[in-house]
PQR file with spaces between the fields and no chain letter, atoms N, CA, C, O and H, PARSE charges and radii, in Angstrom:
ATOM       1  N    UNK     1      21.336   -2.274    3.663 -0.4000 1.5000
ATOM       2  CA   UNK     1      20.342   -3.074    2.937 -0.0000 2.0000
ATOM       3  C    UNK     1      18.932   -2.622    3.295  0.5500 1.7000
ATOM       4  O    UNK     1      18.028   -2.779    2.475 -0.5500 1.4000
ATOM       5  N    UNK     2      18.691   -2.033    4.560 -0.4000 1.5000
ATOM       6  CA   UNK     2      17.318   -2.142    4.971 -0.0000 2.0000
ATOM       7  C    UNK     2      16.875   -0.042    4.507  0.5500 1.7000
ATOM       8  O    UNK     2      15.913    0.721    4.604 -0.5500 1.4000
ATOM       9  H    UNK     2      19.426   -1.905    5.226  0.4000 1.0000
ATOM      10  N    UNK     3      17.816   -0.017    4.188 -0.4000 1.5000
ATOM      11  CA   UNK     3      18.196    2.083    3.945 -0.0000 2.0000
ATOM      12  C    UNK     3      17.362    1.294    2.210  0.5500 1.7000
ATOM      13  O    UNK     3      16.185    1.560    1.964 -0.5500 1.4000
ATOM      14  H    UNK     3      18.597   -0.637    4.109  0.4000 1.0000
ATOM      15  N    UNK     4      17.936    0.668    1.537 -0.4000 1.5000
ATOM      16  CA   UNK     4      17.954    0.374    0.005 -0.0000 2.0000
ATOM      17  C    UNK     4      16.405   -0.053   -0.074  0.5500 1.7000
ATOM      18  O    UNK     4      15.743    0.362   -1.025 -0.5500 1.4000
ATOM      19  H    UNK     4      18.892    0.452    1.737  0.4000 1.0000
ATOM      20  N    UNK     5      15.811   -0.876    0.905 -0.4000 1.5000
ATOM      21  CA   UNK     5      14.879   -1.595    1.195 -0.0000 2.0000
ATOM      22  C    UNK     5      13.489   -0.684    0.735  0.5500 1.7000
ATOM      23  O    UNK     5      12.634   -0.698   -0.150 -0.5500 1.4000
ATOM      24  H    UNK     5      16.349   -1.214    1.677  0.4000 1.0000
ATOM      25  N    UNK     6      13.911    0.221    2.111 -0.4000 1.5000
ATOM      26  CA   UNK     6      13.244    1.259    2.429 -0.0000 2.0000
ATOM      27  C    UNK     6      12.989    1.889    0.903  0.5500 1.7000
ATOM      28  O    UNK     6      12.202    1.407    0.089 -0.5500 1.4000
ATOM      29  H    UNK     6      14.606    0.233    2.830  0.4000 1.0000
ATOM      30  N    UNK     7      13.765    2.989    0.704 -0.4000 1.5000
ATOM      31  CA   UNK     7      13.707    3.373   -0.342 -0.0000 2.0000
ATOM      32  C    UNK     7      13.139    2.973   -1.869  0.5500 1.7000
ATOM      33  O    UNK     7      12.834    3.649   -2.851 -0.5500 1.4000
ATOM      34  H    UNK     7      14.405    3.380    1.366  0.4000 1.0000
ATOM      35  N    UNK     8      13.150    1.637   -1.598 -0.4000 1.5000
ATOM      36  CA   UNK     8      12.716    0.591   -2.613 -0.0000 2.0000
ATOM      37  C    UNK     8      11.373    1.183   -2.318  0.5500 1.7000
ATOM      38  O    UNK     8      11.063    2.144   -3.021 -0.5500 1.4000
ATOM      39  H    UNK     8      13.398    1.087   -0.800  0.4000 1.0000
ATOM      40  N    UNK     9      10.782    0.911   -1.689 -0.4000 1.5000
ATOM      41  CA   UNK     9       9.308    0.786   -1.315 -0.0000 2.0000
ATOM      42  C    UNK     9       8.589    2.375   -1.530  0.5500 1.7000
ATOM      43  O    UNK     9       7.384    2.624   -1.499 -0.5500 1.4000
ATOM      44  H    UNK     9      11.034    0.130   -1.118  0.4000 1.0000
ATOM      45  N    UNK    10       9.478    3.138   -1.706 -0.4000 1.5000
ATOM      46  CA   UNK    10       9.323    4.605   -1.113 -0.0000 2.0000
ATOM      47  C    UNK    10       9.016    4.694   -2.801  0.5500 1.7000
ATOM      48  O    UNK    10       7.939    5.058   -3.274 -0.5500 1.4000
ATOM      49  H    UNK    10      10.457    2.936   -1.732  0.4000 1.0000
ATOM      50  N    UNK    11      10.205    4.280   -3.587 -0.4000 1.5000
ATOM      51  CA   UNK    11      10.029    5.166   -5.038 -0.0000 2.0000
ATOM      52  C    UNK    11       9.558    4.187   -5.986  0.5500 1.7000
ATOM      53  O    UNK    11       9.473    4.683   -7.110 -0.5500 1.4000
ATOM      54  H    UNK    11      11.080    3.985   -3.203  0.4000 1.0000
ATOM      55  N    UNK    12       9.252    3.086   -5.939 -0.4000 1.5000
ATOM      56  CA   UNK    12       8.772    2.068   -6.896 -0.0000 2.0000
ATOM      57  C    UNK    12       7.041    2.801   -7.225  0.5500 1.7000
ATOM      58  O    UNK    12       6.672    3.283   -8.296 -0.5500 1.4000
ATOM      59  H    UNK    12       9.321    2.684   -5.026  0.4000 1.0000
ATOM      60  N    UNK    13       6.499    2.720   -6.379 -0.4000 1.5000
ATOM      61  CA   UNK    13       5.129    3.733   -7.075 -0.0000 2.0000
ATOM      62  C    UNK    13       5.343    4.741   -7.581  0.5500 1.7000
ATOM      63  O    UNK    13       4.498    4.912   -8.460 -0.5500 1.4000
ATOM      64  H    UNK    13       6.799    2.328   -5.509  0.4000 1.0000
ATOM      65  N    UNK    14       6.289    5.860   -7.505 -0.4000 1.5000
ATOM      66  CA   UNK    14       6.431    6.590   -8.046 -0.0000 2.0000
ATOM      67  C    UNK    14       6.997    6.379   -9.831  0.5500 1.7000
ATOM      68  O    UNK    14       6.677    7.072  -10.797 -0.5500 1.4000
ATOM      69  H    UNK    14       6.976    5.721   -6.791  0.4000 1.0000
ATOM      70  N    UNK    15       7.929    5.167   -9.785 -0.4000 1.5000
ATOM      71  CA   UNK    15       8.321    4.943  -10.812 -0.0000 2.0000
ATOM      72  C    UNK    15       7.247    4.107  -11.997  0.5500 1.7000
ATOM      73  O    UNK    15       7.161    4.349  -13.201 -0.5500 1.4000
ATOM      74  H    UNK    15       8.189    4.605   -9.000  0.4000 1.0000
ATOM      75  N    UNK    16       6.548    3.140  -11.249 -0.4000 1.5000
ATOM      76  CA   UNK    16       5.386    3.160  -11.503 -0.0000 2.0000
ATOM      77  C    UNK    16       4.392    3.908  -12.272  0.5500 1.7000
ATOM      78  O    UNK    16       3.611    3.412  -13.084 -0.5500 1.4000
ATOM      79  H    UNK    16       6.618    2.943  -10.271  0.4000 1.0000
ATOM      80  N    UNK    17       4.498    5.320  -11.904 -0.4000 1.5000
ATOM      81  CA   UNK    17       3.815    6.320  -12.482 -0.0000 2.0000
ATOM      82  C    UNK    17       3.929    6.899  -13.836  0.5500 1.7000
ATOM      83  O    UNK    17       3.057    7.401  -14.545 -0.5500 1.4000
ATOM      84  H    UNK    17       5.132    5.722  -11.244  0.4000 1.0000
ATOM      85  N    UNK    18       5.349    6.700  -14.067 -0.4000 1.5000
ATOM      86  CA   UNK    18       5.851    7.252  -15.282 -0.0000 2.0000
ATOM      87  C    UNK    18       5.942    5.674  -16.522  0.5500 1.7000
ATOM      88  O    UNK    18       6.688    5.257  -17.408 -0.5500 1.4000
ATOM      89  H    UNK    18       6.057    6.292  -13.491  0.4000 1.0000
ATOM      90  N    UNK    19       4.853    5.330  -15.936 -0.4000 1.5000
ATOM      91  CA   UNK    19       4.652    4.156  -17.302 -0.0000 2.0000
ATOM      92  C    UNK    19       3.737    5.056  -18.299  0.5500 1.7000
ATOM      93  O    UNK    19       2.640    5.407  -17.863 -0.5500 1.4000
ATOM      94  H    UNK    19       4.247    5.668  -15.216  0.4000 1.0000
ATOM      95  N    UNK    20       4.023    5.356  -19.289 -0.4000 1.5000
ATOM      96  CA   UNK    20       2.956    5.644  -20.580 -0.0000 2.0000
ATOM      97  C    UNK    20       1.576    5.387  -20.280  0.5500 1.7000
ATOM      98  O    UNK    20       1.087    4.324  -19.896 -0.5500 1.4000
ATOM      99  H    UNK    20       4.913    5.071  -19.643  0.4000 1.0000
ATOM     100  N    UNK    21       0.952    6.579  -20.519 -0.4000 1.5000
ATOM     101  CA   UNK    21      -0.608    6.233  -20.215 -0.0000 2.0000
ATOM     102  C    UNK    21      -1.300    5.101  -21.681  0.5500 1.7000
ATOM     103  O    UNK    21      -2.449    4.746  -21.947 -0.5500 1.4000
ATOM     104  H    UNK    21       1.349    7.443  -20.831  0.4000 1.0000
ATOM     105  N    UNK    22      -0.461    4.929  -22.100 -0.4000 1.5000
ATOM     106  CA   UNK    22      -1.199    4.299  -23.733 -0.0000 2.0000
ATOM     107  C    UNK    22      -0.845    2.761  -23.114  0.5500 1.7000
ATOM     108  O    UNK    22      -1.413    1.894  -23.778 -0.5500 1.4000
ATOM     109  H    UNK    22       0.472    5.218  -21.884  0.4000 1.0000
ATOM     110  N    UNK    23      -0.146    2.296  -22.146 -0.4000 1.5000
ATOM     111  CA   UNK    23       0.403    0.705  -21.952 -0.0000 2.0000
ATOM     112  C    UNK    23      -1.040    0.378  -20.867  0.5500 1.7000
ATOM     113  O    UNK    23      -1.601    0.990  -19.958 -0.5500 1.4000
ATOM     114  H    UNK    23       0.315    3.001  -21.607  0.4000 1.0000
ATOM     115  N    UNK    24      -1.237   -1.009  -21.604 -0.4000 1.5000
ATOM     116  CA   UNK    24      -2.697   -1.115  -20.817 -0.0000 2.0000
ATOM     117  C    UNK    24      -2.217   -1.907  -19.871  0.5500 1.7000
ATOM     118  O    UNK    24      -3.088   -2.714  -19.548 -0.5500 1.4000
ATOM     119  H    UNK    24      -0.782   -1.506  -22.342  0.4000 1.0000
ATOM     120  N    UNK    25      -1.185   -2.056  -19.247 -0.4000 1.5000
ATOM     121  CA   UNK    25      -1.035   -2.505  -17.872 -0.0000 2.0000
ATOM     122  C    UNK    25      -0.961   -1.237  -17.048  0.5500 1.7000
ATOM     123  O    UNK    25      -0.978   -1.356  -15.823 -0.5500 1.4000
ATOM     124  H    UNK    25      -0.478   -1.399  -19.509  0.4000 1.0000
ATOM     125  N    UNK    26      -0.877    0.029  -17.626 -0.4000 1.5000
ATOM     126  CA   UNK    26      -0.681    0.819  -16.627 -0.0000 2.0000
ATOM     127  C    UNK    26      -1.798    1.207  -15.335  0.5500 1.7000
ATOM     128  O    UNK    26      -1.505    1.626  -14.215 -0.5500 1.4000
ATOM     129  H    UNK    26      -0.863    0.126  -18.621  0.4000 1.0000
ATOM     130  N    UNK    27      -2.882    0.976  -15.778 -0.4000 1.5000
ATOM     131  CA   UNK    27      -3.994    0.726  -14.824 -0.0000 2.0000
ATOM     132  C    UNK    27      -3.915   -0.053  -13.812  0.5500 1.7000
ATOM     133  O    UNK    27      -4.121    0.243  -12.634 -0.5500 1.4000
ATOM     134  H    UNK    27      -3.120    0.635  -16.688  0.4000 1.0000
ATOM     135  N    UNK    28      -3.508   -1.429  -14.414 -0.4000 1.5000
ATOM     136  CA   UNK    28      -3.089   -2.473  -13.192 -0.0000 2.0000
ATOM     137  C    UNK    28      -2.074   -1.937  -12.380  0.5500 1.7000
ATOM     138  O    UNK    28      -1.947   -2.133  -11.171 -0.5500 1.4000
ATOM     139  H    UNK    28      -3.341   -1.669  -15.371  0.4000 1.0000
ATOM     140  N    UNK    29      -1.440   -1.328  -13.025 -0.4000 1.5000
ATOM     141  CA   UNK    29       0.362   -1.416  -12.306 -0.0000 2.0000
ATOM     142  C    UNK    29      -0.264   -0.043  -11.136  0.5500 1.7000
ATOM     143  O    UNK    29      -0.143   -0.324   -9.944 -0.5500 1.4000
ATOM     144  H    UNK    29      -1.544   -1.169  -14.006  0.4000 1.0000
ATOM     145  N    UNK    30      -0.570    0.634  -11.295 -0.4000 1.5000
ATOM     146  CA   UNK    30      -0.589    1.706  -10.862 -0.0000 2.0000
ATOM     147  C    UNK    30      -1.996    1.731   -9.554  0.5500 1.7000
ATOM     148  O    UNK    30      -1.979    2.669   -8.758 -0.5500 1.4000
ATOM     149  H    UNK    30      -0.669    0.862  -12.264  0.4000 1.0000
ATOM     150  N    UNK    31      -3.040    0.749   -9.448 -0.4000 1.5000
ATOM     151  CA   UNK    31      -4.275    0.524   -9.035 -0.0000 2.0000
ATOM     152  C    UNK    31      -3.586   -0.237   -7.809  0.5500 1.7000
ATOM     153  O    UNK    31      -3.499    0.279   -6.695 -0.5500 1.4000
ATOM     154  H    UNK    31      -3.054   -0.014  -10.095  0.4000 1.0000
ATOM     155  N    UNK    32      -3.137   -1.431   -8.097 -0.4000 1.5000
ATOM     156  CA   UNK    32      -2.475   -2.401   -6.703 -0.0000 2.0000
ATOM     157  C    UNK    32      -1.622   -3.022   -7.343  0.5500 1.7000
ATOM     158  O    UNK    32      -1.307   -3.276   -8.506 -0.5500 1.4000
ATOM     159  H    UNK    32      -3.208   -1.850   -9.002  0.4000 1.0000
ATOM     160  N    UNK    33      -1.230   -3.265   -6.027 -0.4000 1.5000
ATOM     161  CA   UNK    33       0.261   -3.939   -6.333 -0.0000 2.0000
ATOM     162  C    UNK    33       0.246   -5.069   -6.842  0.5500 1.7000
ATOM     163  O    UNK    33      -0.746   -5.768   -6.640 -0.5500 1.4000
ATOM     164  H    UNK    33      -1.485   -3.058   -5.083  0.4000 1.0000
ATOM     165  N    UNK    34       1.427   -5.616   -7.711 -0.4000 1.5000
ATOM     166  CA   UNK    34       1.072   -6.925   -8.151 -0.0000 2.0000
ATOM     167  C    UNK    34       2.146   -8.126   -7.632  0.5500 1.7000
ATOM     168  O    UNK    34       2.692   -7.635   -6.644 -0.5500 1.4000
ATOM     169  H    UNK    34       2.233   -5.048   -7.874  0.4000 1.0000
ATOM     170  N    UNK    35       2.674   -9.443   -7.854 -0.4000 1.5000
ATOM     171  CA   UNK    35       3.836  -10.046   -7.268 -0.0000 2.0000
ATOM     172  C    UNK    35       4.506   -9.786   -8.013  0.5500 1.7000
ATOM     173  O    UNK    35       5.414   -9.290   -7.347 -0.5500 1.4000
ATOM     174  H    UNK    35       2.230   -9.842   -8.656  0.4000 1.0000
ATOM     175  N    UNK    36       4.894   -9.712   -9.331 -0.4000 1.5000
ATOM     176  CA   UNK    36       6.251   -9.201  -10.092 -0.0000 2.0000
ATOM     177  C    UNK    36       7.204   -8.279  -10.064  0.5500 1.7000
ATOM     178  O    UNK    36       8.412   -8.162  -10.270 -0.5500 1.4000
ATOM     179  H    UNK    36       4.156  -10.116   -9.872  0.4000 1.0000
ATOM     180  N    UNK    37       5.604   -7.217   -9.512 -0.4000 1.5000
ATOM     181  CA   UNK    37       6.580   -5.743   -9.328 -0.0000 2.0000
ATOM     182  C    UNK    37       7.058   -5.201   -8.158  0.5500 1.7000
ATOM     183  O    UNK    37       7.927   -4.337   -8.041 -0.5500 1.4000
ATOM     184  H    UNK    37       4.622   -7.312   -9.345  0.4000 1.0000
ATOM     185  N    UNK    38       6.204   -5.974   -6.981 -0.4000 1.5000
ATOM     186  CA   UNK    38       6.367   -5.761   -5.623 -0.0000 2.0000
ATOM     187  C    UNK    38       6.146   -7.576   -4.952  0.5500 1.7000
ATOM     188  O    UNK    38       5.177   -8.100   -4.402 -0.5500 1.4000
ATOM     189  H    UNK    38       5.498   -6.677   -7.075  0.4000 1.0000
ATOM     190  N    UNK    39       7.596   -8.157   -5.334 -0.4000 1.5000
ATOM     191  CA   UNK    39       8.010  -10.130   -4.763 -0.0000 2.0000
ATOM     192  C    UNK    39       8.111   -9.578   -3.499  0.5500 1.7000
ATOM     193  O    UNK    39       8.002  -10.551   -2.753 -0.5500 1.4000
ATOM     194  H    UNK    39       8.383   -7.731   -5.781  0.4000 1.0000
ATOM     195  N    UNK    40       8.288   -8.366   -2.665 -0.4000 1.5000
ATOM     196  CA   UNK    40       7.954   -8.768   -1.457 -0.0000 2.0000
ATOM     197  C    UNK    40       7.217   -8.886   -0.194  0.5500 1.7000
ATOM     198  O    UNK    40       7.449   -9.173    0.980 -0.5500 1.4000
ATOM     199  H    UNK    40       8.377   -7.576   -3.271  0.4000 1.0000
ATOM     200  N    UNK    41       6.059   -8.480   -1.065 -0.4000 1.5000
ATOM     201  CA   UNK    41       4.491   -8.865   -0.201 -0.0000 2.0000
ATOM     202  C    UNK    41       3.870   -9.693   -0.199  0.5500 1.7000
ATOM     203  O    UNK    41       2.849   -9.698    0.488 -0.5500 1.4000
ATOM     204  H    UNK    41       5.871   -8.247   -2.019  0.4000 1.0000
């Protein structure tokens, strides 16, 4: 769980990245973190 955890944390910005530059959350998403996309901070 804490291997999955990890990893979570590792590739979620990365995945992050590959939002469409045309989606106007992608600024937000990609600038700081938010609670939806990252509930565990």
């Amino acid at each position: 769980l804490l291997t999955w955890f990890t990893f979570s944390l590792l590739i979620q910005p990365k995945l992050l990245s590959f939002i469409p530059t045309n989606n106007p959350m992608n600024k937000t998403l990609t600038t700081k973190p938010t609670p939806w996309t990252w509930p565990w901070t």
